[in-house]
C-alpha positions in Angstrom: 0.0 0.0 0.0 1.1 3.8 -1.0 -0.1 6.8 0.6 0.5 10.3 -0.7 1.8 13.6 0.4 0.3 17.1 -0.9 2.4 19.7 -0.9 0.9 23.3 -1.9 3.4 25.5 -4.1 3.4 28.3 -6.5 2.6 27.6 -9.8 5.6 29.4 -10.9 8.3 28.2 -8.8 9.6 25.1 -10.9 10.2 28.2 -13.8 11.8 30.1 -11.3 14.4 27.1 -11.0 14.3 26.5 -14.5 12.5 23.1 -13.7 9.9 21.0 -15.4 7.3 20.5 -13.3 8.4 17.2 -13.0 11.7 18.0 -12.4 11.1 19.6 -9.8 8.8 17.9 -8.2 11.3 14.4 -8.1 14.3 17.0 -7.2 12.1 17.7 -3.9 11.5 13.9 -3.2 15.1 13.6 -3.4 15.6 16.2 -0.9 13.1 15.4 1.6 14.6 11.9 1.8 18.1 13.4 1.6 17.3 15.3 4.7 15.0 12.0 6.3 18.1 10.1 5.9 20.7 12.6 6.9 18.5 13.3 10.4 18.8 9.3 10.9 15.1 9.0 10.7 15.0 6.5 7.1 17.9 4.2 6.5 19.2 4.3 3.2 17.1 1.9 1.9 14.1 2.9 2.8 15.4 6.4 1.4 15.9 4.9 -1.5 12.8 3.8 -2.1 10.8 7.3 -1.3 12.9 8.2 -4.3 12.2 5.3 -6.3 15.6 4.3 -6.6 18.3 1.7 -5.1 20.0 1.7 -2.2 23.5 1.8 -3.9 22.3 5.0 -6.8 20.7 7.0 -3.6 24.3 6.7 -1.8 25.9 7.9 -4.7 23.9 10.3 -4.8 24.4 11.9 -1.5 27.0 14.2 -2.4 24.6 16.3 -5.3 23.2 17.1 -2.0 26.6 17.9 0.8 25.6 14.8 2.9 28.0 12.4 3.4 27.6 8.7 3.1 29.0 7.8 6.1 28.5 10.2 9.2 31.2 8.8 11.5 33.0 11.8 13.9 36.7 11.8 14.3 36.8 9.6 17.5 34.3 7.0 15.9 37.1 6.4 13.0 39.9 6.1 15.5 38.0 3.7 17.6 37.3 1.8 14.6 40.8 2.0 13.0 41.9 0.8 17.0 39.8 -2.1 17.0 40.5 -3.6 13.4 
């Protein structure tokens, strides 16, 4: 089962960012799930599928976006590197 989201814009803001309708209206899907995932609210798969894509494209597709793919902070790496 699918449900849907309505979101209300301006009938003239996909011109304003040079954007088919439908451009613009996947570019914002990719954001909010950007943002979902990036929060640690969706995993990457289920990311993935909000955007109707794969896990592995959406990853790659993280940086279009300034989110990294893996959000581990300096001590996390050195604990890691530590324990390998």
């Amino acid at each position: 089962m699918s449900l849907q989201l309505k979101i209300d814009y301006p009938a003239t803001l996909p011109d304003a960012l040079q954007k088919t309708r439908e451009q613009f209206e996947q570019e914002a899907k990719w954001a909010m799930a950007v943002k979902l995932f990036e929060m640690k609210r969706l995993s990457s798969g289920m990311a993935a599928e909000l955007v109707g894509t794969d896990r592995v494209s959406f990853l790659l597709n993280l940086h279009h976006y300034g989110v990294a793919m893996i959000d581990l902070t300096e001590d996390e790496l050195l604990t890691d590197v530590e324990n390998a």
